[in-house]
Each structure stands twice: as structure tokens, then as C-alpha cells.
C-alpha positions, 0 to 999 in steps of 0.5 A: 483825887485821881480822875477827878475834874479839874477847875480853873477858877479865880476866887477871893476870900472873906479876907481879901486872899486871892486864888487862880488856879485849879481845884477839884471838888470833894466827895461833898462837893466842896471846892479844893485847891488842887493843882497848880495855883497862885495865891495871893494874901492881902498883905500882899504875900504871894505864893505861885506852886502846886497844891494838894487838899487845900494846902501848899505842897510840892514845889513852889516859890513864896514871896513875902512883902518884906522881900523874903522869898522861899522857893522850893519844897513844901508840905502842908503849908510848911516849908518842908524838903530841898530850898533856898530862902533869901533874906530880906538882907539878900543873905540866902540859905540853901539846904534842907528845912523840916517844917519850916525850919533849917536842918541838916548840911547846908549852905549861908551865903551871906550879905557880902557873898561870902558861902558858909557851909555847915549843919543847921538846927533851926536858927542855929548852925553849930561849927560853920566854916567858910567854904574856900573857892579854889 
């Protein structure tokens, strides 16, 4: 999408989505979110980033209505790269996530504060130990 124009529109889908923000227009001339936007679902999640080919990629920050939030690196839609997810609980997980799963050397920080270190595989963190605080 190099030198193509930029828009800045403010759209609402056929399902009630919002989106503002910039878009290009394809070789069909078709609209695509490109660049940076806010997109907000009907049931009231909202994601505020960048946008490449119509989909979330790059950094942003997800909220979901439940009080989850994701902010962080995505890719294709998919939470994807370096991020901090925070519970509803207000537990957090900071570390690596693989489309949309936890993975690798990370940290839980769990509802009391307490910080556990350890690698994670999707909803499993095989060996995590509390980090000390000197």
C-alpha cells in the first residue's frame, strides 16, 4: 500500500461496528482499514491501533466489555508478539502470546499482587515459581 491515499472516514457496519479512522482503497477500489483506527463492536468491545489490509496488526490496546483488556502486539486479528492481558479479576499476564495464546518466559501477577515467573503454553505454565523482591 505504499503512496496510496489515505482517508479518514467514520463508517458503521451492517452489525452495528463502528470504525473511525484511516483506510486506503484497493486496486478494486474497495475501502480498507489501513492505518490507524478505533473500532468499536456492538457489544461494546473496543480496539484503538493500527490496521494493515483490513485486519488488526501492529500495536494497539483491546478492551472487552467484561473489563479484560489486551494491549500490545497483534497480527491478523490475533493477539500475536510482546503484551499485557489483564483479567477481568485485575490478574495480569505480561510476556509473549502466539496467535492469541501465552507462550514462552512470562510473568502472572496475580489478583493480590503477587508477580509469578515462568513459561507458559496456552493456559498452562508448567513450574512457575514467585519472583522474589529484593
Amino acid at each position: 500500500m505504499e503512496g496510496a491515499e489515505v482517508f479518514k472516514v467514520s463508517f458503521t457496519f451492517l452489525n452495528k461496528d463502528k470504525y473511525e479512522g484511516e483506510c486506503t482503497k484497493t486496486p478494486e477500489g474497495k475501502l480498507q482499514r489501513n492505518g490507524h483506527g478505533v473500532h468499536t463492536s456492538a457489544n461494546g468491545m473496543t480496539y484503538i491501533g493500527t490496521w494493515k489490509n483490513d485486519k488488526v496488526n501492529g500495536i494497539g490496546r483491546l478492551e472487552h466489555p467484561s473489563g479484560a483488556v489486551y494491549e500490545g502486539e497483534f497480527k491478523d486479528n490475533m493477539f500475536h508478539g510482546a503484551g499485557t492481558y489483564t483479567f477481568p479479576s485485575g490478574a495480569k499476564y505480561i510476556g509473549p502470546f502466539n496467535e492469541n495464546k501465552m507462550e514462552g518466559e512470562g510473568d502472572f501477577i496475580d489478583e493480590n499482587g503477587v508477580v509469578w515467573t515462568g513459561t507458559f503454553s496456552g493456559s498452562a505454565a508448567v513450574g512457575l515459581k514467585q519472583k522474589l523482591r529484593m
